[in-house]
GUGUPA-236476 format. One record per residue (C-alpha): z, y, x; residue number from 1. Coordinates in steps of 0.1 Angstrom, whole numbers, padded with zeros to 4 digits. Layout:
+-------+-------+-------+-----+
|    c3 |    c2 |    c1 | pos |
+-------+-------+-------+-----+
|     Z |     Y |     X | NUM |
...
+-------+-------+-------+-----+
This chain:
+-------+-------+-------+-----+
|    c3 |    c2 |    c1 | pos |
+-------+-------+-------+-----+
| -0599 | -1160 |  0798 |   1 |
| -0582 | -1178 |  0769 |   2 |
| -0591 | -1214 |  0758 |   3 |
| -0563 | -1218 |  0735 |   4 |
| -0549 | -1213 |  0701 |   5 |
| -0517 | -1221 |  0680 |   6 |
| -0515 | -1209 |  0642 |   7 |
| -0487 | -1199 |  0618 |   8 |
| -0491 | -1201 |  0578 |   9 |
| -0490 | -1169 |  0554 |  10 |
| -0474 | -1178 |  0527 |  11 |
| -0473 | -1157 |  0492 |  12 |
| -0443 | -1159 |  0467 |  13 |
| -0454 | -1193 |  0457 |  14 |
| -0454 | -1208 |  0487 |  15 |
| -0489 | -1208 |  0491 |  16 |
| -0508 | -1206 |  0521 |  17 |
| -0529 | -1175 |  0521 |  18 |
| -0537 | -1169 |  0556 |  19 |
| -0527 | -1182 |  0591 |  20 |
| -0517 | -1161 |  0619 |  21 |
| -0539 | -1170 |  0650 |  22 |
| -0521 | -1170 |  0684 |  23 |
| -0537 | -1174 |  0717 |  24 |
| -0533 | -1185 |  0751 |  25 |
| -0540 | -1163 |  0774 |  26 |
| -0519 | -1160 |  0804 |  27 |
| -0492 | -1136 |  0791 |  28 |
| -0497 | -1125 |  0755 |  29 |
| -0501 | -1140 |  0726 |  30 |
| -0534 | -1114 |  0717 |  31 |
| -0569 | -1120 |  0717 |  32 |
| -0581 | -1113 |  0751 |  33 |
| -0596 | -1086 |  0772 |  34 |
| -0636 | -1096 |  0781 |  35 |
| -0663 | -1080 |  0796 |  36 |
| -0684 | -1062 |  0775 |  37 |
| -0713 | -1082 |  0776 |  38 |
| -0699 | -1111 |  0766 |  39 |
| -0709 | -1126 |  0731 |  40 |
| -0678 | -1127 |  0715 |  41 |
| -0697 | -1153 |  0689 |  42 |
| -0703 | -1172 |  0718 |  43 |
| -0665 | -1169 |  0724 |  44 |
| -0653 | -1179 |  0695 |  45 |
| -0674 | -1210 |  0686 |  46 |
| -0683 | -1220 |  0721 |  47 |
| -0663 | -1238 |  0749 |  48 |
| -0641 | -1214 |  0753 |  49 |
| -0622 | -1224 |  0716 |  50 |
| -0631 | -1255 |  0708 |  51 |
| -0630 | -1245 |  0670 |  52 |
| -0642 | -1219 |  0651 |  53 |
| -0617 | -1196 |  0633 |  54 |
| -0632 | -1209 |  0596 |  55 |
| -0618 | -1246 |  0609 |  56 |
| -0585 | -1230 |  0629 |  57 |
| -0578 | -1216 |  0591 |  58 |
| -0596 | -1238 |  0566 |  59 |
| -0615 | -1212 |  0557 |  60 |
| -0584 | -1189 |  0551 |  61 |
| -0574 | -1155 |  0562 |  62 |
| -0571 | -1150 |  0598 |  63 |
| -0547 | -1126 |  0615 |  64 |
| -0552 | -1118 |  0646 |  65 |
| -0535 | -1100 |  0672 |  66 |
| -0555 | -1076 |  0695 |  67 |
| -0550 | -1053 |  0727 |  68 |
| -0548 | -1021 |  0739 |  69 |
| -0582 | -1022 |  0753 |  70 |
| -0602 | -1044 |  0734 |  71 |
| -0594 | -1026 |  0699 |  72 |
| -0604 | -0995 |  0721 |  73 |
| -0633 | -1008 |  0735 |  74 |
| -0646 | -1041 |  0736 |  75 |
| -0636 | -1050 |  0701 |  76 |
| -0655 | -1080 |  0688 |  77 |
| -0671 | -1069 |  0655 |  78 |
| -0689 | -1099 |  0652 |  79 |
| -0658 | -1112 |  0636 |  80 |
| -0663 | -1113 |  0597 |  81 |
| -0643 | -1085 |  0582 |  82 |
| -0638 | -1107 |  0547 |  83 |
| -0622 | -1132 |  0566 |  84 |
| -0600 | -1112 |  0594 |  85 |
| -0567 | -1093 |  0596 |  86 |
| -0565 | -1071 |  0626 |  87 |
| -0533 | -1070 |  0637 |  88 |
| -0525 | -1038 |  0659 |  89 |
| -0493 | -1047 |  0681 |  90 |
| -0461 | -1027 |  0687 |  91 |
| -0466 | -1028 |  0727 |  92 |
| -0498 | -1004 |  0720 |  93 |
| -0497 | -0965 |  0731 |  94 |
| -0502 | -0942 |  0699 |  95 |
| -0535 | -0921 |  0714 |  96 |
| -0558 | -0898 |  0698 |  97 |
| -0587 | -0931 |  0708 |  98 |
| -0565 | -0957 |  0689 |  99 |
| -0564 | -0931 |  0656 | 100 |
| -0600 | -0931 |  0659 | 101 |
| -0606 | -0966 |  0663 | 102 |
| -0584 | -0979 |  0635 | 103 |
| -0606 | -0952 |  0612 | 104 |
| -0639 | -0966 |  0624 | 105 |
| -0625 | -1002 |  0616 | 106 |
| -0613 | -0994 |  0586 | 107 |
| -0649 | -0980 |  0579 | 108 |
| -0666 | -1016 |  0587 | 109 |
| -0643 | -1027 |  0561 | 110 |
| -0617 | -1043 |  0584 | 111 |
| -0585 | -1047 |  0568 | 112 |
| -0553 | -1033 |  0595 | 113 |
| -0519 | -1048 |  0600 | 114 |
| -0489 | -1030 |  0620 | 115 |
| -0470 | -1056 |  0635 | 116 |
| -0435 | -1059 |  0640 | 117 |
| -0429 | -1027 |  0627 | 118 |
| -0397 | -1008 |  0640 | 119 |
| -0399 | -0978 |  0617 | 120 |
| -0403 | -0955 |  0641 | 121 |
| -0419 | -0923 |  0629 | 122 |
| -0449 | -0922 |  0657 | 123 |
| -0464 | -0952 |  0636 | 124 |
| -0465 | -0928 |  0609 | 125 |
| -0501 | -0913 |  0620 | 126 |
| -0519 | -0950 |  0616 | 127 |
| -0508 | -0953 |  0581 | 128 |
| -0542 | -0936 |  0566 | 129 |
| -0561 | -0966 |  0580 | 130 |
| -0533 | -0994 |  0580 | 131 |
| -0529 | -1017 |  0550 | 132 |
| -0507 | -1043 |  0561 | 133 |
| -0471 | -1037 |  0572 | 134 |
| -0456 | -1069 |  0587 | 135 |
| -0419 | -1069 |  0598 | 136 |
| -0398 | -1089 |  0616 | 137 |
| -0360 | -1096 |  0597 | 138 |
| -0346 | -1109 |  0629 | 139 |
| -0350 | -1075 |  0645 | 140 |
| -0341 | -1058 |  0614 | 141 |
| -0314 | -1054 |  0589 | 142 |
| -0321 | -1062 |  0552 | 143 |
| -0306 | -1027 |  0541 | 144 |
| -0327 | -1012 |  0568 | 145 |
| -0355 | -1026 |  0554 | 146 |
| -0346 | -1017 |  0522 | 147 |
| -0340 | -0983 |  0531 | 148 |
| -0382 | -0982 |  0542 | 149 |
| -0402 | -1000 |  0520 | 150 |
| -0400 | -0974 |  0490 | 151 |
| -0426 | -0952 |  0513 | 152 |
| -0452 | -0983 |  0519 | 153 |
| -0449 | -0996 |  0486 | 154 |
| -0458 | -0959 |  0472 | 155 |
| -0484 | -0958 |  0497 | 156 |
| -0499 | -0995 |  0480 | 157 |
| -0492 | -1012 |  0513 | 158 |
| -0489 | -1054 |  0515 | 159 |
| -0461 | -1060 |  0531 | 160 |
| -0454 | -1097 |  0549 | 161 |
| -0424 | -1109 |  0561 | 162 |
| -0422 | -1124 |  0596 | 163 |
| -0398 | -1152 |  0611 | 164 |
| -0383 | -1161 |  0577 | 165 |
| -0364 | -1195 |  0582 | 166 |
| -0340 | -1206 |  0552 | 167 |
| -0349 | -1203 |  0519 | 168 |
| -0317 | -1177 |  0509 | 169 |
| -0340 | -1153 |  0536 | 170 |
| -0369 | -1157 |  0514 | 171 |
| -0352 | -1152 |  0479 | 172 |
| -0340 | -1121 |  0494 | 173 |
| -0376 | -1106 |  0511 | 174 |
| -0389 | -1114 |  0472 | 175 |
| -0360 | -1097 |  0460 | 176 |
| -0369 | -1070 |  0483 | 177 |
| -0408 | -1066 |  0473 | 178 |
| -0426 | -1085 |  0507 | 179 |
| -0457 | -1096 |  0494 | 180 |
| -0461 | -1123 |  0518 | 181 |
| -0440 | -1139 |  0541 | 182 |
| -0442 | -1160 |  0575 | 183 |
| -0419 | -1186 |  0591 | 184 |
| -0406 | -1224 |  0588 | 185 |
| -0390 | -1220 |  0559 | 186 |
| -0410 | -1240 |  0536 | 187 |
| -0401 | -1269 |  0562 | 188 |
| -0361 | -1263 |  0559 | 189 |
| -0344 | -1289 |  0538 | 190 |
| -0325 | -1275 |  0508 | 191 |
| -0300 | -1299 |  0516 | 192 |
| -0269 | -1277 |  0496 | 193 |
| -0286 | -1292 |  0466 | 194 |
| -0281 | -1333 |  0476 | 195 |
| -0306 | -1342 |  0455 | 196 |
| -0309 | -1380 |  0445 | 197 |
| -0340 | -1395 |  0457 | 198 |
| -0359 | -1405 |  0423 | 199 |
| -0369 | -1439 |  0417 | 200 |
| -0407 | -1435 |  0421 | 201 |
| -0399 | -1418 |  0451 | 202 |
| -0381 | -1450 |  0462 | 203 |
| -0414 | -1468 |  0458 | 204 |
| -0431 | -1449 |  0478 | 205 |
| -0404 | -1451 |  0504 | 206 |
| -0409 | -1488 |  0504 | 207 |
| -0448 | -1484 |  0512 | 208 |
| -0436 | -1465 |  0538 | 209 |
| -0419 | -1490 |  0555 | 210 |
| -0441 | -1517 |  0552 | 211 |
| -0464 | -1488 |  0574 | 212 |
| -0435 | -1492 |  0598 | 213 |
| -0435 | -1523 |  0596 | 214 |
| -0441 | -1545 |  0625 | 215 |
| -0451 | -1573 |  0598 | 216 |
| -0476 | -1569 |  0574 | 217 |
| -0480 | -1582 |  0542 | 218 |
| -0517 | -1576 |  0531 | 219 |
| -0516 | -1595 |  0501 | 220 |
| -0485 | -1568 |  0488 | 221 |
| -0506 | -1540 |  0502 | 222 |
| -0532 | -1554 |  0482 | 223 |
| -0514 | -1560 |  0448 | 224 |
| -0499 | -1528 |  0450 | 225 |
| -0531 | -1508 |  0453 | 226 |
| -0550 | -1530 |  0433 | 227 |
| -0525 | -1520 |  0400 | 228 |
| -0527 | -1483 |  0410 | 229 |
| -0560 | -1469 |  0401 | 230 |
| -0555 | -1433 |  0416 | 231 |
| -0542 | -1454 |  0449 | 232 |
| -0574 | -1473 |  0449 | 233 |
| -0593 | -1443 |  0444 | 234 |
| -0577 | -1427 |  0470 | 235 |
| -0584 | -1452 |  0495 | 236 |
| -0625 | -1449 |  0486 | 237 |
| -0620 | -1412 |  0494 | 238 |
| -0601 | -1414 |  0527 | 239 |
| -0623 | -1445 |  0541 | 240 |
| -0652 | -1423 |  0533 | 241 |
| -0645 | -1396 |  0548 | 242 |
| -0666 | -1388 |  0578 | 243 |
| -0640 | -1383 |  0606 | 244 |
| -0629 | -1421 |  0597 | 245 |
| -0661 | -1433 |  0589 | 246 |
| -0696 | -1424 |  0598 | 247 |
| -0715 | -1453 |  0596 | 248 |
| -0705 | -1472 |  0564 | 249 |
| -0704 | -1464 |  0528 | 250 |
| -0679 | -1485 |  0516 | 251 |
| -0679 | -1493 |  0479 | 252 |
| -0650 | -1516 |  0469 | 253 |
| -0610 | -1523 |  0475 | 254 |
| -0615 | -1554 |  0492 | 255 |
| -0643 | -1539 |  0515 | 256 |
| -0622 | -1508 |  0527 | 257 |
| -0593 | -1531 |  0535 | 258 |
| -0611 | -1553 |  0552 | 259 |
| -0628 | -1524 |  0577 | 260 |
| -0599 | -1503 |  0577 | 261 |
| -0577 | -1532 |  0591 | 262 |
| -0541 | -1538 |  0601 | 263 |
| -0529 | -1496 |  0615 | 264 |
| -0556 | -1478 |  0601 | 265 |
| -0540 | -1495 |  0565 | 266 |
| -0509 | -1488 |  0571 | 267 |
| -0517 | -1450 |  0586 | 268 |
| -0533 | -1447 |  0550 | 269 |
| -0504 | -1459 |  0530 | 270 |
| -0483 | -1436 |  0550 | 271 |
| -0505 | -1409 |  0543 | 272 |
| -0503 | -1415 |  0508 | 273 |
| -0466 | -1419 |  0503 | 274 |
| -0461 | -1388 |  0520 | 275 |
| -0488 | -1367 |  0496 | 276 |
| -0474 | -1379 |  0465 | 277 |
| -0435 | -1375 |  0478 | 278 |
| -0448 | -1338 |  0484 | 279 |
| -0462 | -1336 |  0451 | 280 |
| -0437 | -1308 |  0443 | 281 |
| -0440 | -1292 |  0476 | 282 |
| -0459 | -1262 |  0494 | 283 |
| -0488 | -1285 |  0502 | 284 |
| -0486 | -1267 |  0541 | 285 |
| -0457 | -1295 |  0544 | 286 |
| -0483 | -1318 |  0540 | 287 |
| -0510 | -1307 |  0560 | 288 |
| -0483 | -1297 |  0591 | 289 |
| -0469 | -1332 |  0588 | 290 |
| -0508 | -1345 |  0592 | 291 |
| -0513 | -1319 |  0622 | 292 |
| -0478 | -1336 |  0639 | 293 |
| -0491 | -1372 |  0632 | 294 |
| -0523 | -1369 |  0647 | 295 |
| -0511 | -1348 |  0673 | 296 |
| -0484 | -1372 |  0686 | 297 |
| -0511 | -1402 |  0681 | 298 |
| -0534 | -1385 |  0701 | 299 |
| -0506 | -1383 |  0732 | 300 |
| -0495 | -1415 |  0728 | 301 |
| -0528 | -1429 |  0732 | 302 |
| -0530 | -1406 |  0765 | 303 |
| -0499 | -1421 |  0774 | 304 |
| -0516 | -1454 |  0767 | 305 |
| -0492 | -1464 |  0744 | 306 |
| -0514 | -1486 |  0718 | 307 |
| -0489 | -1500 |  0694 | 308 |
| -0490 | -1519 |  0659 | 309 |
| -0472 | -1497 |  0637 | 310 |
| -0490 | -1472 |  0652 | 311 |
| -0456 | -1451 |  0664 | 312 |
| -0469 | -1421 |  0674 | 313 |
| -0492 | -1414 |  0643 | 314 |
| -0456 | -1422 |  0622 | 315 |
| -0432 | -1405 |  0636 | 316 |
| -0454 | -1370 |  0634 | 317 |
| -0461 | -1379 |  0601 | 318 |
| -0421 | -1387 |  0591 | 319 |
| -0410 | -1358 |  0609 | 320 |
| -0405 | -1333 |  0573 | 321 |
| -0394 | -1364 |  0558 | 322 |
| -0357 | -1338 |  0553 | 323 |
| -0378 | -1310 |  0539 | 324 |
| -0398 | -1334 |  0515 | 325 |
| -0368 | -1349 |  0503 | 326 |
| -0347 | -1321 |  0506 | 327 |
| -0322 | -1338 |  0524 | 328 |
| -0302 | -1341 |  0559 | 329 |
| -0321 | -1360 |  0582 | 330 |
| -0295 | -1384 |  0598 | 331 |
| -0286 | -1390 |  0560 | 332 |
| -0317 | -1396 |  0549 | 333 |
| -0323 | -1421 |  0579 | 334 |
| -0292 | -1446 |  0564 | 335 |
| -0310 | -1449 |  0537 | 336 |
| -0345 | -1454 |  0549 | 337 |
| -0362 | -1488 |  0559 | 338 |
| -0379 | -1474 |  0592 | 339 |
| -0371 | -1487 |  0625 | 340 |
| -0347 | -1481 |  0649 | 341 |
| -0371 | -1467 |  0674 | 342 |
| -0383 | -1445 |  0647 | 343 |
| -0356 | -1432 |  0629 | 344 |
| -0337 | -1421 |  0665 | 345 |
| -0364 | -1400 |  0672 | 346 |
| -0368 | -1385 |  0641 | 347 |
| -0327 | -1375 |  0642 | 348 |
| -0333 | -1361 |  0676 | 349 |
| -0321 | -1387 |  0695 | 350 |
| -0343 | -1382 |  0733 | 351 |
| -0375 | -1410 |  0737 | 352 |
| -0409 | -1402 |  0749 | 353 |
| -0414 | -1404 |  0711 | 354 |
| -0391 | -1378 |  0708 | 355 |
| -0409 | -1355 |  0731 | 356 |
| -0442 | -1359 |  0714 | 357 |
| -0425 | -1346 |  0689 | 358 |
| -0409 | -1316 |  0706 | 359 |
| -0443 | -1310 |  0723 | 360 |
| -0455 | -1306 |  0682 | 361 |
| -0431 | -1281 |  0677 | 362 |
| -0438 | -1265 |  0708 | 363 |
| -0475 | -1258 |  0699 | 364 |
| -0467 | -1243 |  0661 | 365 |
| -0443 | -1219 |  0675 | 366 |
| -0466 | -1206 |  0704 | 367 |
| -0441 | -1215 |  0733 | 368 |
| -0463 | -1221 |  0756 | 369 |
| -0437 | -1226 |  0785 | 370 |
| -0423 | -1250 |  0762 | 371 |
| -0458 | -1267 |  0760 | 372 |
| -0462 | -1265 |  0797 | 373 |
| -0427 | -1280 |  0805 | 374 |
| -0434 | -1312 |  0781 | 375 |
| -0469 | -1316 |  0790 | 376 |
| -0453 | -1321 |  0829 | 377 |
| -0424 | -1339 |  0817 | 378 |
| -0446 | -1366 |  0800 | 379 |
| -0478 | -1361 |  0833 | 380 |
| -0505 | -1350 |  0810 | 381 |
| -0527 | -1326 |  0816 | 382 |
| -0523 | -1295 |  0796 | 383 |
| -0558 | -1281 |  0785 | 384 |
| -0562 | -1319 |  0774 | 385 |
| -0528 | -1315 |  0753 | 386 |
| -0549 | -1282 |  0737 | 387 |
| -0577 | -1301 |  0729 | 388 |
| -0557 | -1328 |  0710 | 389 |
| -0540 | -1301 |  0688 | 390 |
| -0572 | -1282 |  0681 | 391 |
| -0584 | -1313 |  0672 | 392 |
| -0554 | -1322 |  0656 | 393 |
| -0557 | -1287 |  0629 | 394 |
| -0591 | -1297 |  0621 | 395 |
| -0583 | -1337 |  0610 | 396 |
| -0553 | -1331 |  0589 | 397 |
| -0570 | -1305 |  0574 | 398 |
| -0600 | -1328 |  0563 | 399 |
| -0574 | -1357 |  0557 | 400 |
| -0550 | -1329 |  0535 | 401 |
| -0585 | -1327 |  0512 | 402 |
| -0589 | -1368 |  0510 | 403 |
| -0557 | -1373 |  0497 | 404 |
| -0559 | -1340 |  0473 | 405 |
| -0537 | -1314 |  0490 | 406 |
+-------+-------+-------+-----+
């Protein structure tokens, strides 16, 4: 039985999110498990077995999700709303007379299909009546391969994503190719041939930044600043507000929110801020994965009993795109930077338990579970708690990416 869940964004041509690719925990595979057919998969999905719903895993997105032999044959959980799931047939499956069947009576609840890493091989061929999505993998295939095979699924009106696309030259080519969609970190690579100046607002918000990381505050410059920045000021109302940070109060003015917010939750908002309005020109998933990291390493450190004023943890998940946002090399971008030591050697990779907090981040997003085991040993924390922190983790940035308008 599976408890756990990682997710990867489905971008379209603009870089927006469209739908996010659910992967599982349990035991072996990355696919949504075998269960007994009695078992509520309702109860599975929203109960203690997941500890959120797929509408909050995916903000209310497009889910794909990856399914077995067996349970696509026989225990497959059609309580799962066919507006707002993928099912994603795996290339380990055996091509049966059963399966044909099954992806037609799917396809007749009004489930939309996906072929996963698709090889080209010709015994897929069968499935394409019922299949709408073609997914392929360009690690495992050769552009001119692939554009060898896409003529007969784009004649056939098949969407066609993209999988493990890292640099941005791999996704000017899969446009130029036709993918529809496309999947990978390349929205959080740094475009670094470009060596962009930082602009000067952006140096302002750099230096709001630091005082975050600052182990000195100066409330009355916190103050002044926001005070002369109405859409700052704003902003502050709506992230106080919000009910994850505040259930109690309804706080009405500047002065009030600083005052309840005090010293780290002000400088956690500031460095949510700065880091919105530097991403201003960005897919807004660099955003919302940086608020996933921050709240994710926070959320370790404080297991790690590590309780600290700037809140070090929270920041250096937060920081952790800072190359991508910028587009600009990290180490390069850290000279110029006003962050702290501590900080800025973690963020270039140098090894600190803040760098594994970090690492464990990563570790999660790309489903390497080993990798989450190993780290969750290496730092003696338990690892279903570690799950619970990043569930938790996708549901506040989302709600936090929303308060501060991404």
């Amino acid at each position: 039985m599976f408890a756990y869940v990682a997710r990867q964004a489905i971008f379209d041509k603009e870089s927006n999110v469209k739908a996010y690719e659910l992967l599982f925990r349990d035991g072996k595979r990355n696919c949504f498990p075998d269960i007994e057919p009695d078992e509520a998969t309702s109860k599975l999905i929203a109960g203690s077995h997941l500890a959120l719903g797929v509408e909050e895993i995916t903000d209310g997105k497009t889910a794909y999700i990856n399914f077995h032999n067996d349970t696509l044959l026989y225990r497959f959980p059609t309580s799962l709303n066919p507006q707002a799931v993928v099912i994603e047939i795996v290339e380990t499956v055996e091509i049966s007379d059963k399966l044909i069947a099954a992806c037609k009576h799917l396809k007749n609840l009004g489930y939309q299909i996906a072929l996963d890493d698709h090889d080209f091989d010709p015994k897929w061929d069968v499935l394409l009546p019922f299949i709408s999505i073609i997914k392929i993998d360009i690690m495992e295939c050769e552009f001119d391969v692939i554009a060898q095979h896409l003529p007969k699924f784009r004649d056939a009106k098949l969407k066609l994503v993209a999988e493990r696309v890292e640099t941005r030259e791999e996704f000017d080519r899969c446009v130029e190719l036709g993918f529809d969609f496309f999947q990978g970190y390349f929205f959080a690579k740094p475009e670094v041939m470009k060596q962009k100046n930082i602009p000067s607002s952006k140096m302002t918000l750099l230096e709001l930044m630091k005082e975050s990381a600052s182990s000195q505050f100066d409330f009355e410059l916190i103050s002044h600043i926001i005070e002369r920045d109405v859409a700052l000021s704003y902003m502050l109302l709506r992230f106080i507000n919000n009910p994850i940070m505040n259930k109690r109060n309804k706080i009405t003015s500047l002065t009030h929110a600083l005052t309840y917010m005090g010293e780290v939750e002000i400088k956690k908002f500031i460095a949510l801020v700065a880091l919105a309005n530097l991403g201003d020109d960005k897919a807004p998933e660099l955003v919302h994965l940086s608020l996933v990291r921050a709240r994710f390493c926070e959320l370790t450190a404080l297991a790690k009993k590590e309780i600290s004023n700037p809140p070090k943890g929270f920041l250096v998940g937060l920081f952790s795109l800072l190359d991508a946002l910028l587009d600009q090399n990290m180490n390069q971008l850290m000279k110029k930077l006003p962050l702290s030591d501590e900080l800025k050697n973690a963020l270039c990779g140098m090894k600190s338990q803040l760098r594994d907090y970090l690492s464990l981040a990563r570790a999660f997003e790309y489903a390497d579970w080993e990798g989450v085991k190993r780290h969750a040993k290496g730092l003696e924390l338990d690892q279903r708690l570690l799950h619970s922190f990043y569930n938790e983790s996708i549901k506040w940035g989302a709600s936090m990416a929303r308060s501060i308008g991404h």
